[in-house]
N, C-alpha and C positions, 0 to 999 in steps of 0.2 A: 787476501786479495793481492795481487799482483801490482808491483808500483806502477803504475800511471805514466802514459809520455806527456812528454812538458815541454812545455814554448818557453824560451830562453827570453830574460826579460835583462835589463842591464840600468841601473840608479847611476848615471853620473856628477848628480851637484847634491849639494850638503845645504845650499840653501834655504831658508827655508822662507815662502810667498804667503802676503796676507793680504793682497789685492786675488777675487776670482774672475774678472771680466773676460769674456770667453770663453770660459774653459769648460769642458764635459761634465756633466756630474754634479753641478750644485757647486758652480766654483765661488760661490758667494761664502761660504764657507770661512768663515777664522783657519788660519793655520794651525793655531793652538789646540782647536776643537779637534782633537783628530778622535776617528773610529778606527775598527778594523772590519773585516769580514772572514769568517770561519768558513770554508767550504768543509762539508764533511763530505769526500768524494761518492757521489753517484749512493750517497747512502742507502736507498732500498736494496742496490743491485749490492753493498757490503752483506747487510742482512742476510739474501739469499746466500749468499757463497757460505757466510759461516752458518748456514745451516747446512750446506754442500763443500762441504772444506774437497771433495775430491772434484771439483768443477774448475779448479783455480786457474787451471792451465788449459781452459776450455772454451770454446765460445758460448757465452751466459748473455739470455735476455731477459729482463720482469716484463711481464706483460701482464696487460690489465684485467681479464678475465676470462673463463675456464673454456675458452671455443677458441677452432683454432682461424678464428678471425679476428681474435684478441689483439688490441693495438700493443706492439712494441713501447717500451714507456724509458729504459733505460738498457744501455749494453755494455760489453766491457771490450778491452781493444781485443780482443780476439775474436771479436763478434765486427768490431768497426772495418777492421782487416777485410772483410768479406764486404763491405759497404752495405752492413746491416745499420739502418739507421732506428732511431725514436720516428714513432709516426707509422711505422711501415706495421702491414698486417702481418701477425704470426707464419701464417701460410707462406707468402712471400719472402717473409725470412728464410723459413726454412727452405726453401729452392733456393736458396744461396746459399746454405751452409746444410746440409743434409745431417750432421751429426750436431746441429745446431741446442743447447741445453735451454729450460724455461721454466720458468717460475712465476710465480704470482707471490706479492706480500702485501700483506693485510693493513689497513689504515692503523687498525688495533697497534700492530708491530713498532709502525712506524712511531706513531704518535709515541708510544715509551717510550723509546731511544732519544725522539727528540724532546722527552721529560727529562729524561735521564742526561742528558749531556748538557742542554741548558743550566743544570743543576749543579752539574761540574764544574761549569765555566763564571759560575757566582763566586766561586772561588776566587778567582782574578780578576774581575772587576766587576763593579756594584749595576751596571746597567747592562742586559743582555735583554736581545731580542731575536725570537726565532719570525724566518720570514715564514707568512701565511703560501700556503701552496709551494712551498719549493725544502721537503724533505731535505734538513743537510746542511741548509743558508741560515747562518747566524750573525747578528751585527753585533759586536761589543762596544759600549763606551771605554776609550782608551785616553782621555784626559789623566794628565797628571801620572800615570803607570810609566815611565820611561825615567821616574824620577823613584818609583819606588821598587822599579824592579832594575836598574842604573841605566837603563836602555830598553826600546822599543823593542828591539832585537833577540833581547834574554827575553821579555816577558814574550815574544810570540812564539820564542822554541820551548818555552816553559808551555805553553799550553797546546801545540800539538805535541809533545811530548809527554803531558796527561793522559790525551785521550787516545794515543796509542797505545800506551801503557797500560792504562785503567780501563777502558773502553774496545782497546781494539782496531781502533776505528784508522784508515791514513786521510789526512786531511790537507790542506791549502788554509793560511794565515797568511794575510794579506793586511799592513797597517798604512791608511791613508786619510784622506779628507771627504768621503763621500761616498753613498750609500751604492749607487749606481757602480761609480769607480773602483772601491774595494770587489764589486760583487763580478763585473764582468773580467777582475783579471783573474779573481781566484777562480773563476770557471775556467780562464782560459791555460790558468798555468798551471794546474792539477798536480801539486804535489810540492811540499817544501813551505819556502815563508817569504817573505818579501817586504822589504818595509822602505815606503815610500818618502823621505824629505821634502818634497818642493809638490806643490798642485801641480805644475807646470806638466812636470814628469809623467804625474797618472794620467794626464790628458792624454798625452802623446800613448803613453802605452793603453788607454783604453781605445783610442781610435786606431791601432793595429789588431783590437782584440776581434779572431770570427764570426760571426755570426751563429754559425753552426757552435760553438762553443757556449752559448747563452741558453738552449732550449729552446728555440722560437718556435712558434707554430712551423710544422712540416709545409705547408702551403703555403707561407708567408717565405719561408727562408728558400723554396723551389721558384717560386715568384723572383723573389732576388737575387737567383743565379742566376736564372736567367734572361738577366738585364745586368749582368757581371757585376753584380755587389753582394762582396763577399764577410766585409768588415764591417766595424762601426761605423769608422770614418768614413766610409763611402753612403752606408745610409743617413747619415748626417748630413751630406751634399744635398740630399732630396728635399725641395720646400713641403712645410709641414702639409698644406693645403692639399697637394696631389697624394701626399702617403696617404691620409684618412680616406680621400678619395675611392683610390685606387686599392687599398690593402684594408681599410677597414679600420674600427675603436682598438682593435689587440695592437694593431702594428703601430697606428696612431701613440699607443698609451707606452711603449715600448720607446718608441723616437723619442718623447717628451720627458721620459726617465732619461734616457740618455744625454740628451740637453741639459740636462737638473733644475727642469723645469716643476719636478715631483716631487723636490726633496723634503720630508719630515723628520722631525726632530723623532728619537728612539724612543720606540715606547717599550718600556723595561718590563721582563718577565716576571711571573708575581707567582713561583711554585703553590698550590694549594698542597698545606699538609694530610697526609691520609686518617682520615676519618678516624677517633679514638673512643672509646668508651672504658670506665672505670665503675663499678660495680661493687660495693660496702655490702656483705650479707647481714651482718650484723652477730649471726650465730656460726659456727664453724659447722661446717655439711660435709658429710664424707659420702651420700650417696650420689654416683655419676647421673641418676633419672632426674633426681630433681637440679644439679649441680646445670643440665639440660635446657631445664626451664627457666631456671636464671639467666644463662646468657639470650633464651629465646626473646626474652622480656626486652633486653636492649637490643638485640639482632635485630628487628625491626626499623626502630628509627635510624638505625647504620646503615642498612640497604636504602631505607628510604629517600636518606642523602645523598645517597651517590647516584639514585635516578633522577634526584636533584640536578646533579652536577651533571647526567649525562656520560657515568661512568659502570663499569664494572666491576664485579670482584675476583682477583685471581688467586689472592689468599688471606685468609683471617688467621690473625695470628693470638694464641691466647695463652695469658700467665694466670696460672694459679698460684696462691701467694697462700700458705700454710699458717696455721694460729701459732704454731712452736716453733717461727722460724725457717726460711727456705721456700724454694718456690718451682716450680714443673712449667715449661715455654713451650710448647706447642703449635706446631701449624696445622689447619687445614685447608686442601686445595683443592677445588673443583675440576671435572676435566677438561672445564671452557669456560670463560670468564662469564661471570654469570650474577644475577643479584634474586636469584631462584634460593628462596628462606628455607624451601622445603629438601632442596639439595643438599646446601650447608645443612642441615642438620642432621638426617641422614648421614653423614661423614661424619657429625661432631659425636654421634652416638657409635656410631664404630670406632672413634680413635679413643674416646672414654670408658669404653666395655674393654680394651686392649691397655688402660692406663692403671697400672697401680698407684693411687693415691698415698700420699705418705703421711697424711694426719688431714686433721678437719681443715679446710677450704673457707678460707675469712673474708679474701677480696681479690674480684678478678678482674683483669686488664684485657680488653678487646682492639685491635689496632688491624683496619679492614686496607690492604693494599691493592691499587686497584688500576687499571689500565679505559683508556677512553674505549666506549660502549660501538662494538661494529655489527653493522645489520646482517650480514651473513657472512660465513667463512669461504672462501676463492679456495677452488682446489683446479689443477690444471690436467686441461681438457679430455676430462674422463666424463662420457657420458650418462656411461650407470655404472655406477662405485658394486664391486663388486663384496667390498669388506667396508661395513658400519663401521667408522673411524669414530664417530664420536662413540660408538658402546663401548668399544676399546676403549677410549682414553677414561670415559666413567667405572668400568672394572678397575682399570690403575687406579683410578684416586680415589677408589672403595678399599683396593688393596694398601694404599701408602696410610688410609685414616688405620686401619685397623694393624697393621702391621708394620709402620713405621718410614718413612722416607726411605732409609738404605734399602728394604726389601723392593723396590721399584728399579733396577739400574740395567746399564748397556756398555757391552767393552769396545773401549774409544782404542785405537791404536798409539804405542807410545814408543819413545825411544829406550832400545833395554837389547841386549845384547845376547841374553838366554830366551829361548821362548815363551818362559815363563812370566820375563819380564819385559816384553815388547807388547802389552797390551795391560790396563786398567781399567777398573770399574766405576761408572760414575753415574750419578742421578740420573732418569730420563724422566722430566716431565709430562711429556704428552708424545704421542706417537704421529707420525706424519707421513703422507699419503708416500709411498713407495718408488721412489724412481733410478729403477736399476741404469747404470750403464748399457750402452752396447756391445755385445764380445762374439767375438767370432767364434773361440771355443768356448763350453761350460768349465770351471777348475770344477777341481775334485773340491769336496767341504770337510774342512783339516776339525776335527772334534778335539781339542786340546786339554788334558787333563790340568787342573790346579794343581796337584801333586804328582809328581812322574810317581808310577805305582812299582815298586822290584818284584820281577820276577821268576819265576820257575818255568825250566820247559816244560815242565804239566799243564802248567796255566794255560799253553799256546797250543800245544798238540806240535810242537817247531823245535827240534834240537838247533839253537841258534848258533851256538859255536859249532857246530858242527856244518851248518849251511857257511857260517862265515869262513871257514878254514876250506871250504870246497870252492866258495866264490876266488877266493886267493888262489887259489892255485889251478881255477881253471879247467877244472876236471870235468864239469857236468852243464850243458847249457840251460838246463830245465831250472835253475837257482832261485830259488822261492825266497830273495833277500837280494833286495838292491841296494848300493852303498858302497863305503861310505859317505857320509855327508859330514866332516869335521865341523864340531863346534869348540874353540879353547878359548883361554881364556881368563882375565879374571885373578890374575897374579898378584894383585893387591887384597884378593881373599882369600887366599890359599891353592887357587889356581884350577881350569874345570878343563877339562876332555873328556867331549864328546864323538863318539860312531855314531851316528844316525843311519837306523835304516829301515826301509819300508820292508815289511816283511809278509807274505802270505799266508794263512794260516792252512789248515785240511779243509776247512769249512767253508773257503775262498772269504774269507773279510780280509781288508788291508788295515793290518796296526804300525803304528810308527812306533820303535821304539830305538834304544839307543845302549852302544858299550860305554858305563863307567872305568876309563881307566883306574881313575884313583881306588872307586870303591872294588873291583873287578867284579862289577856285575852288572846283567841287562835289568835295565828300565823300559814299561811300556810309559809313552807319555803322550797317544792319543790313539785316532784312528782315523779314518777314512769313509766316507758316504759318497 
């Protein structure tokens, strides 16, 4: 994700105020009490992009669902640039930005991440709270942590620092006195850290923070343009009586946060651990059928929890623990989170027909990881899917039970200097609905071989040297070999020169292949579709 513009904030006293009378935000507040607020920037709209890492430099909007009257939900500045706002219908965006990209992410998605980062930031202090409805907003307890990490300041670069690092994620850390006040500047300063001294200070900088910076309702914040209030501090002007009036309980409850008229004490997040089960055979079992129906036995009340809790399963994880010693770790993964007994198992019985057992099986360990339960999957605005994406993703995860997570994978682009090693192979968990770019031309589809293969002009039907030593000197214009294309290199291993060149064969196929200097001889190392 691209860094974010930022509103320039400026701390001038060291002060520090333990009187709040008047102030924004819950100025009643001790000065010592202080909190922070975590923005995780525009988090859904991260999400999508790292699933589209080629959109970065794009105009990207999430929208809420698969029609293209889908409410825009969040954008990024290349989107803002076109005065694409949150609020606006898909349709409408797009006549403003014609090459405009979109996405939908799933509650499922979200709710992880904001398990997963909550979980992070326990690390740093004992009280975190994720805000209900606002993806991204986390309040920390920040008493006493300026003394254990020497400064306010180290501990708030120590944990965007985390979760760029660990996570991914670019975020806003914001350390002050109030729930309201940490939240409206970290919306408004997007990116970086900020750590406030005096209430006085957050005051002032929350009543310059926009409105349009906070997320307001679309028809609440169009309302207040045009009546020229653009800030806090200008809606703060308005007596409360006429806001409820006139805007309604949203705008009303919005003012009265702002006032610190709302403020509560943190209520601290309480990770529930993932569901575990432990399993004594008593006898050591080396058959996988019945090995089956032992974990079926407890597989039951493990899903049964999690529809307890309102959740699903995206992988069960299981150890086999050997009578002589040693033990086999195992995953299975469905191709949708799911608490379907009859799916898992299915899978359990293909990755155990593919499991060599290494002695009799005395006691097994079941640990169900699992994601909050979503009513349906959002795919973006495709009428009638022309390819079962879910059959798909259930073949993959028939294919990873039976033949192992590495046989499931997809080459990710990477940094590498030879062809060979400008691209690696990594996991793909699940397959996702298709969304090509735009292009003017189609490129040709480069087939790259794993190992350049050496060859013989027999191989080709091509006397290569012979086209190459005609292309040099220009004798024939019909030259059935384009080139060269130098690749060198590589001097710290003995050093590489490459000819690249596209060459035609009798048969008309385009193969790439290339002169080894060193070795003096041609390599094919792909071809052409």
């Amino acid at each position: 994700m691209s860094a974010p513009a930022r509103i320039g904030f400026r701390v001038v006293s060291r002060s520090r105020a333990t009187s709040g009378a008047g102030r924004v935000g819950a100025s009643r507040r001790c000065a010592v009490d202080r909190l922070a607020c975590v923005n995780v920037i525009d988090l859904p709209l991260q999400l999508l992009l790292r699933r589209n890492p080629g959109w970065q430099e794009r105009p990207v909007v999430v929208v809420d669902r698969d029609q293209p009257n889908g409410l825009v939900q969040w954008t990024n500045k290349y989107a803002r640039c076109s005065r694409i706002l949150p609020g606006m219908r898909y349709a409408q965006a797009l006549s403003l930005k014609h090459d405009l990209h979109a996405g939908t992410v799933t509650d499922e998605e979200i709710a992880e991440s904001v398990d997963e980062i909550a979980r992070l930031l326990l690390d740093y202090t004992p009280v975190v709270e994720a805000a209900h409805g606002q993806p991204g907003i986390f309040w920390l307890g920040a008493r006493g942590l300026d003394r254990l990490f020497r400064s306010f300041e180290r501990w708030a670069k120590t944990v965007a620092e985390e979760l760029l690092d660990k996570e991914g994620f670019y975020t806003t850390v914001v350390v002050g006195f109030s729930r309201f006040g940490t939240w409206a500047i970290a919306r408004a300063k997007r990116g970086g850290m900020l750590v406030l001294d005096e209430a006085d200070e957050q005051d002032r900088l929350v009543r310059r923070v926009p409105l349009e910076a906070l997320h307001v309702d679309p028809n609440f914040r169009d309302q207040l343009r045009k009546l020229g209030i653009g800030r806090v501090g200008e809606l703060l002007e308005l007596p409360p009586e006429g806001v409820r009036r006139r805007f309604g309980k949203e705008a009303l409850l919005l003012y009265r946060r702002a006032r610190g008229d709302l403020e509560m004490p943190l209520t601290p997040y309480k990770p529930e651990d993932d569901p575990e089960e432990h399993l004594s055979l008593g006898a050591p079992e080396t058959v996988s059928t019945k090995l089956v129906f032992w974990i079926k036995r407890y597989l039951h009340p493990l899903l049964s929890e999690l529809e307890r809790r309102q959740d699903k399963l995206t992988r069960l994880e299981v150890v086999f623990i050997y009578e002589r010693a040693g033990h086999d770790k195992f995953d299975v993964r469905p191709a949708e989170p799911t608490t379907d007994e009859g799916q898992i198992l299915d899978l359990l019985r293909l990755r155990l027909d593919a499991l060599e057992l290494r002695g009799g099986v005395v006691e097994i360990d079941l640990c169900a990881h699992t994601a909050q339960a979503q009513t349906e999957q959002l795919e973006v605005f495709v009428a009638k899917k022309k390819r079962d994406l879910g059959a798909a993703n259930r073949a993959l995860a028939r294919l990873r039970a039976e033949l192992g997570d590495e046989a499931v994978v997809r080459a990710r682009l990477a940094d590498g200097h030879l062809p060979e090693a400008s691209y690696r192979w990594e996991p793909i968990d699940r397959l996702d609905e298709a969304q090509p770019d735009d292009i003017e031309l189609r490129p040709l589809v480069r087939r790259i071989r794993r190992r350049p293969e050496p060859l013989s002009h027999s191989r080709l039907g091509l006397d290569l040297d012979r086209q190459r030593d005609r292309q040099r000197d220009r004798q024939d214009d019909s030259i059935e070999l384009a080139g060269p294309f130098v690749v060198s290199g590589g001097w710290w291993a003995g050093g590489v020169h490459r000819d690249y060149h596209f060459a035609q064969t009798p048969d008309g196929e385009i193969v790439w292949v290339y002169w080894d200097e060193k070795r003096q001889r041609w390599y094919r190392h792909g071809g052409f579709e």
